[in-house]
C-alpha positions in Angstrom: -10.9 20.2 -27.5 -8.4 19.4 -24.5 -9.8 18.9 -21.3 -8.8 18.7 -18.1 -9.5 15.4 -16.1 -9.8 15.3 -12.4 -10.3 11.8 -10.9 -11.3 11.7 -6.6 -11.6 8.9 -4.6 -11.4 5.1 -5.3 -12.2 6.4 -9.1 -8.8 8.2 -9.1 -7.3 4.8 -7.3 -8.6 2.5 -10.0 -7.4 4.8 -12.6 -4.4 5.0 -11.2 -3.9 9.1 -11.7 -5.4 12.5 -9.6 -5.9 14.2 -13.3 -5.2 13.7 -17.1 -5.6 16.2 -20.1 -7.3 14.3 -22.8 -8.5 15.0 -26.4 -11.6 13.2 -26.6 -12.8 12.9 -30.6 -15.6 15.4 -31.6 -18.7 13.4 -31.0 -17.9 13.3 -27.5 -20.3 15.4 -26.6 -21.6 14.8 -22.6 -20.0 13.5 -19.8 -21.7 9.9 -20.4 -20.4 9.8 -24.1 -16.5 11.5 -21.8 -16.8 8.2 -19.4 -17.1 5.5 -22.3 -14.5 6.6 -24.6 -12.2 6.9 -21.1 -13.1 2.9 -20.3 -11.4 1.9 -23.2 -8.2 4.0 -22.6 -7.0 1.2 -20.0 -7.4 -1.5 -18.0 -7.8 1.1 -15.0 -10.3 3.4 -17.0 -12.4 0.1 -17.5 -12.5 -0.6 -14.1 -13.4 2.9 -12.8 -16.0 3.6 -15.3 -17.7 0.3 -15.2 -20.9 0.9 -13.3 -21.7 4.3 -14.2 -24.3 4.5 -11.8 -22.0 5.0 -9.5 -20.3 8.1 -10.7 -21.1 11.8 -10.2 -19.5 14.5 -12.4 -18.9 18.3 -12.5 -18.0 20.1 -15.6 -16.2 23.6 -14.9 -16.8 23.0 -11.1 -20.4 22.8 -11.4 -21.8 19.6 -10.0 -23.8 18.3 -13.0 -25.7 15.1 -14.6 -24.0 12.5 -16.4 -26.2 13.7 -19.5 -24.6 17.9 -19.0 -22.6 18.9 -22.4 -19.4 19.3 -21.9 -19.1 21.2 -25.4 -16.8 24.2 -24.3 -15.7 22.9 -20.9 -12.4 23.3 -19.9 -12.4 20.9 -16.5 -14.4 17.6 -16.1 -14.4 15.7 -12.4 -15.7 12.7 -12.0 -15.9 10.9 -8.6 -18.1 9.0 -6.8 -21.3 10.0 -4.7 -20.4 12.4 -2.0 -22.2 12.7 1.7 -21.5 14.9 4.8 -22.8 15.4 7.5 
């Protein structure tokens, strides 16, 4: 299953890309199993992904928790917490 990738913030900075497309093997099956198997794709991954407490995700544009399938998805983003105000 392809999916697209969007990284935002100092995530997307560590990473050193805005977006990938990436075949993640088949038991990837949630966006905390998506985040480890991207750490080991490099040096940047490891350092984006390596306090996952830190992240927050949306699969198809829906904000979501790190635990959400993402069986089906077509779009994954995964940035850091977000305020406004």
């Amino acid at each position: 299953m392809a999916l697209d990738i969007l990284y935002f913030a100092w995530v997307r900075e560590s990473v050193g890309v805005p977006s990938e497309r990436v075949e993640p093997p088949a038991n990837v099956v949630d966006v905390t199993g998506l985040i480890g198997w991207l750490a080991a794709r490099s040096e940047g991954h490891a350092r984006a992904f390596a306090d996952i407490g830190r992240l927050r995700a949306a699969v198809d544009q829906a904000f979501v928790g790190l635990d959400a399938s993402i069986v089906g998805a077509r779009e994954i983003a995964i940035f850091p917490p977000v305020t406004g105000g």
